[in-house]
C-alpha positions in Angstrom: 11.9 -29.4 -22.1 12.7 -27.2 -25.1 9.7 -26.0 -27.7 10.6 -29.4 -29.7 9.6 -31.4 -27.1 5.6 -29.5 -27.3 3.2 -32.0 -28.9 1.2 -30.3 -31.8 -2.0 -29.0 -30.2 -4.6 -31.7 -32.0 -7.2 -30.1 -29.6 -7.4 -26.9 -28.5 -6.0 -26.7 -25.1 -6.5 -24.3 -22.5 -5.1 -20.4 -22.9 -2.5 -20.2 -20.3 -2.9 -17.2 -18.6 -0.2 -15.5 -16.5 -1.3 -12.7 -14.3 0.1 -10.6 -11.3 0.7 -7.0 -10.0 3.1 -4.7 -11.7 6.6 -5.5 -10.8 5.4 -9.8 -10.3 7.8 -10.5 -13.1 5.5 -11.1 -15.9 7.6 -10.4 -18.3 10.2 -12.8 -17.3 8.1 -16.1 -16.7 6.3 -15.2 -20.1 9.7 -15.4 -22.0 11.2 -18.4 -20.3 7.4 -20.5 -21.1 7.7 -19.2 -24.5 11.6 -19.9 -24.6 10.1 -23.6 -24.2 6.9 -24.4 -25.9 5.6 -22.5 -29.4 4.0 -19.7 -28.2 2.7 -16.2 -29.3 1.8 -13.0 -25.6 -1.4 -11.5 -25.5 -0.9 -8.7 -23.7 -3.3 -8.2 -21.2 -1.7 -4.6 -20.4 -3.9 -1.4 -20.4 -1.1 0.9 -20.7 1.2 -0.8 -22.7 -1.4 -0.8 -25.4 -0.5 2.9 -26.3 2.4 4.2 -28.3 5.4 6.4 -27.3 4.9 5.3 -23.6 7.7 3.0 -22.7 9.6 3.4 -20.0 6.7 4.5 -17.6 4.8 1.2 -18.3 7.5 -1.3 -18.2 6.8 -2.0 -21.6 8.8 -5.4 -22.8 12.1 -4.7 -24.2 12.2 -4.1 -28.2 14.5 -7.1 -28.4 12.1 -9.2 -26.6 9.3 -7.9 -28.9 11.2 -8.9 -32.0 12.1 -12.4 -30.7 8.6 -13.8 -29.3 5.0 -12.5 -31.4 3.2 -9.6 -29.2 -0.3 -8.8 -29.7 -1.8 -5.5 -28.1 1.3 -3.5 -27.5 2.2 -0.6 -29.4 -1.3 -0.6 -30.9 -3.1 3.0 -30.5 -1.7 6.7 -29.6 -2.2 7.6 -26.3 -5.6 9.9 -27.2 -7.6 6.6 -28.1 -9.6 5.2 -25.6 -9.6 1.3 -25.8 -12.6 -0.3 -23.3 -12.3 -3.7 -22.3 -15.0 -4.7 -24.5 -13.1 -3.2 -27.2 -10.2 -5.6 -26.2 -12.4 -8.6 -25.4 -13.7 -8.8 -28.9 -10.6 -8.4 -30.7 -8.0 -10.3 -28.2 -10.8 -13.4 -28.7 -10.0 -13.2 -32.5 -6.1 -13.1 -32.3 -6.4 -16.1 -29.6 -8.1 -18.1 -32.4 -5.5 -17.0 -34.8 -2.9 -18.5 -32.7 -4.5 -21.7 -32.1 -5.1 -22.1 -36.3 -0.9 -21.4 -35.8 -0.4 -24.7 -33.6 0.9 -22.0 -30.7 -0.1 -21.5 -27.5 -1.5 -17.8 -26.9 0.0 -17.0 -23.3 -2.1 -14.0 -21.8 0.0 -11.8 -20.1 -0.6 -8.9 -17.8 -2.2 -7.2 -14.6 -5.4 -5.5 -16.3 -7.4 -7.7 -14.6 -10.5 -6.1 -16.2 -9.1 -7.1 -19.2 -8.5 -10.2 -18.4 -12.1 -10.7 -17.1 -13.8 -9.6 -20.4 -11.7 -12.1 -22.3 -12.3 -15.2 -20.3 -15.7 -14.3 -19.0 -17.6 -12.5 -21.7 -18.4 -8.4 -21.7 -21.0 -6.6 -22.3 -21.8 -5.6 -25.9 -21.1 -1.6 -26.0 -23.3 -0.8 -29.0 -25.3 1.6 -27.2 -24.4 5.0 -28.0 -25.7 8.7 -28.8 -23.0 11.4 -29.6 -25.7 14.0 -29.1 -26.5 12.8 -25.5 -22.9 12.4 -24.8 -22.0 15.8 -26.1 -24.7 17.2 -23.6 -23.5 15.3 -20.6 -19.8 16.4 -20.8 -21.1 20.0 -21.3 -23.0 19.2 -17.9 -19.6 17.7 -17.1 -17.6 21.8 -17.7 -20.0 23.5 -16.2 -21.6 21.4 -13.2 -18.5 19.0 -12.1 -18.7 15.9 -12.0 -20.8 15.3 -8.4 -23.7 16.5 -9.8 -23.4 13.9 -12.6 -22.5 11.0 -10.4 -25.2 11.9 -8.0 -27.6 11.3 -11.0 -26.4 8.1 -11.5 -27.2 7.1 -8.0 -30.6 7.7 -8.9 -30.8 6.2 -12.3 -28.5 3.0 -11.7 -27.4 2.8 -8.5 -26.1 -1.1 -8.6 -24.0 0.7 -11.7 -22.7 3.9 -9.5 -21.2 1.5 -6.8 -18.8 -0.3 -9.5 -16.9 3.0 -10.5 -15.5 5.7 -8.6 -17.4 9.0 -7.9 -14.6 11.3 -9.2 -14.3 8.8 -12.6 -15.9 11.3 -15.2 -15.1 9.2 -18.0 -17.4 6.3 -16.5 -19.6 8.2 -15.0 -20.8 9.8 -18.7 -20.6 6.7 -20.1 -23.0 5.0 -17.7 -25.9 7.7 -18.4 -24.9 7.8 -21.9 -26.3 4.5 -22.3 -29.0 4.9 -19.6 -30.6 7.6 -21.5 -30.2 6.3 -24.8 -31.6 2.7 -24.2 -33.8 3.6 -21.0 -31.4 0.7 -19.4 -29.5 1.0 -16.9 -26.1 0.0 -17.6 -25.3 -2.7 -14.5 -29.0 -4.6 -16.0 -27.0 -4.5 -19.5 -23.9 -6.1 -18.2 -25.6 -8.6 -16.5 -27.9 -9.5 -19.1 -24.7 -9.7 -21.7 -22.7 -12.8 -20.6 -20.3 -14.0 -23.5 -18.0 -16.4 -22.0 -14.9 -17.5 -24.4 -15.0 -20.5 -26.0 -11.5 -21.9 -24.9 -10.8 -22.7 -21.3 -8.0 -21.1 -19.4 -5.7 -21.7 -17.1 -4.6 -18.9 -14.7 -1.3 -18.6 -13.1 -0.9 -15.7 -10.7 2.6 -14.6 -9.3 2.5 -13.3 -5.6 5.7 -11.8 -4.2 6.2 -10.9 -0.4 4.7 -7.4 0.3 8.0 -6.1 1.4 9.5 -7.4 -1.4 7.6 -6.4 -3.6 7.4 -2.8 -2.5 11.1 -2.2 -2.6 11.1 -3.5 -6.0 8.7 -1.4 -7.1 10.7 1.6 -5.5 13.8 0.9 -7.0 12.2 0.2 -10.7 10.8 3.9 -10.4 14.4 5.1 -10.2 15.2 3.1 -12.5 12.4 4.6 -15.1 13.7 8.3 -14.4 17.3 6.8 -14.9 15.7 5.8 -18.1 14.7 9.0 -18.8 11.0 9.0 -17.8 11.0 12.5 -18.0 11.8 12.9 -21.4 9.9 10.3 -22.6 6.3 12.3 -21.2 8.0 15.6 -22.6 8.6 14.0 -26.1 4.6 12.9 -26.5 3.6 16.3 -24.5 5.6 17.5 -27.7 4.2 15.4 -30.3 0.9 17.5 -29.6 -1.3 14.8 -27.1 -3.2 16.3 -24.5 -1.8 15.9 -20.9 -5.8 15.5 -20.2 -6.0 12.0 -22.2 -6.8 9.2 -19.9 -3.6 7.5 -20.7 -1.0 10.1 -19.4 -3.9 10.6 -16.5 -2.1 7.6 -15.1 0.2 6.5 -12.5 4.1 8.1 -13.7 3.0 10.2 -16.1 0.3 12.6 -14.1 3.1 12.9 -11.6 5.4 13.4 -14.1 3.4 16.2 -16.0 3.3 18.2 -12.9 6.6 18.2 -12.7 7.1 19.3 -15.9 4.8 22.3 -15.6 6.5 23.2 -12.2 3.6 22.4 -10.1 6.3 19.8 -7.6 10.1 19.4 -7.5 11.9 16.2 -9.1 12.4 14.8 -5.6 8.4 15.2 -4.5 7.6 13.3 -8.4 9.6 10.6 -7.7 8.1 9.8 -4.6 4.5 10.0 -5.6 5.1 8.0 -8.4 6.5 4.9 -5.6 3.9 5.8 -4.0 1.1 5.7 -5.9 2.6 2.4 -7.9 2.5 0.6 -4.6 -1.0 1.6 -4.6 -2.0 0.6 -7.7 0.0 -3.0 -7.1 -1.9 -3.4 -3.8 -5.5 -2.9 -5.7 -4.4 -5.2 -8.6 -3.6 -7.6 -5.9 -7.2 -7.3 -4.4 -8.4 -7.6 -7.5 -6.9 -11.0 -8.4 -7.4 -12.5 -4.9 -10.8 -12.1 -5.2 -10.7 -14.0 -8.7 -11.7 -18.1 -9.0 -9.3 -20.6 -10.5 -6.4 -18.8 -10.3 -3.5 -21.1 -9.2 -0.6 -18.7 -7.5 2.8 -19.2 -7.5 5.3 -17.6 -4.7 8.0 -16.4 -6.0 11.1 -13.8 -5.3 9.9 -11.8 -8.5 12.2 -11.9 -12.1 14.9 -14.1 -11.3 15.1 -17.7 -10.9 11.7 -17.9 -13.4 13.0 -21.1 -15.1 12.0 -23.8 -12.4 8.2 -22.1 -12.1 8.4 -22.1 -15.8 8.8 -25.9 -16.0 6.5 -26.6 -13.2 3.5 -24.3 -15.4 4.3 -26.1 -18.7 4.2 -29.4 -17.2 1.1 -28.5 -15.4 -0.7 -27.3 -18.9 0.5 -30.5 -20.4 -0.8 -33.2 -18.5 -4.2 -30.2 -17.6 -3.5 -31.0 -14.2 -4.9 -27.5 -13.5 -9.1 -27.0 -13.0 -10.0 -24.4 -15.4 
């Protein structure tokens, strides 16, 4: 089947959405369905949103980039902060664009928060007070955070147990908008559903454990082969704080202490494996624990075409449940 062989989209069909852990092969299935049917990605990536960081988040190659449309990659410097609401309300709009285009929009990636607020609907973050938010992260320098997530507890417990004690970032956010609307933020997101108005259809890629994990291991080699190093030196040097929540992420932090001599080259390396199996395994939890999500097993990046077809032809006779 080659992309003249797509029927025009009369109707708006479902958004195909591929999803899986970091090192699934993504990537690859998403270029062999768009090698075959009109198509434009929608990243679903919280990482590779930001600029200057390549290599450590497995961006898509720039040739790949130039050949199929990417939305959401390359988008904001790595000091923005970009919530999932945020993305939710403008990935909605660029899907619509590419339906008015006759294309597909193929979701892509292994944010599956993201992924969640675009299907499902997010809360509307318009509830916010700078002056209350200044206060709290003064609280923030001089108490520590446990004080502050302690007083969440209290205020919106339900709200406490989605996010993780030690998350300051949350944490203010969630009394930010407790104190400013006397609501407590869980109420807010459950009183907020927004569901998308196009259905979906969601492939998930599950590799072997084993197999996945020495993958992994040998693409963080790979990345300092690459010259990872470099790469968080270079936007170190273009004057962004090592502090942002983008480098405080998993190959640069490990990376950054490296650089300032707190651990050896050897002892980086292997806490970046390490906590990028981590990260794969939660992702993994996370999408298991999704509905309608239709998984294929598969050896990772190669040998793509065959699950390619099998997806395409699935989407085309909506086959799948949404």
């Amino acid at each position: 089947m080659t992309s003249n062989d797509a029927q025009p989209m009369a109707t708006k069909p479902p958004v195909l959405v591929i999803l899986g852990p970091t090192g699934s092969g993504k990537t690859a299935l998403s270029e062999a369905i768009a090698g075959k049917i009109p198509a434009e990605i929608v990243s679903a990536d919280s990482r590779q949103i930001y600029r200057f960081m390549d290599i450590g988040t497995a961006k898509p190659p720039a040739a790949l980039l130039r050949k199929i449309p990417h939305h959401f990659v390359d988008i904001l410097n790595p000091d923005q902060d970009f919530s999932a609401g945020e993305y939710a309300r403008a990935a909605r709009e660029v899907v619509e664009q590419i339906f008015q285009r006759k294309k597909l929009p193929l979701v892509v990636g292994g944010s599956g928060l993201y992924i969640r607020a675009l299907l499902e609907g997010f809360f509307k973050e318009d509830v916010k007070d700078p002056a209350i938010r200044a206060e709290l992260e003064r609280r923030l320098e001089r108490e520590g955070i446990e004080p502050l997530y302690a007083e969440l507890q209290r205020v919106d417990p339900a709200g406490a147990e989605k996010i993780h004690p030690r998350n300051a970032r949350r944490v203010i956010r969630f009394l930010e908008v407790y104190y400013a609307s006397g609501t407590p933020m869980s109420q807010i997101q459950q009183a907020s559903p927004d569901p998308a108005s196009f259905a979906a259809l969601k492939i998930g890629l599950a590799v072997e454990r084993k197999t996945l994990y020495a993958r992994l291991n040998r693409r963080v080699e790979e990345m300092f082969e690459q010259g990872l190093a470099a790469e968080v030196r270079g936007i170190l040097e273009r004057g962004f704080s090592p502090e942002s929540n983008a480098l405080n992420s998993v190959g640069y932090k490990e990376v950054i202490a490296y650089l300032r001599g707190e651990i050896d080259l050897f002892t980086c390396k292997e806490l970046v494996k390490r906590n990028t199996r981590r990260y794969a395994k939660r992702q993994m939890t996370w999408f298991r624990a999704e509905k309608n999500v239709h998984w294929i097993e598969t050896g990772g990046e190669e040998g793509l075409s065959a699950p390619a077809e099998r997806v395409l032809a699935k989407w085309l006779s909506r086959e799948l449940n949404c």
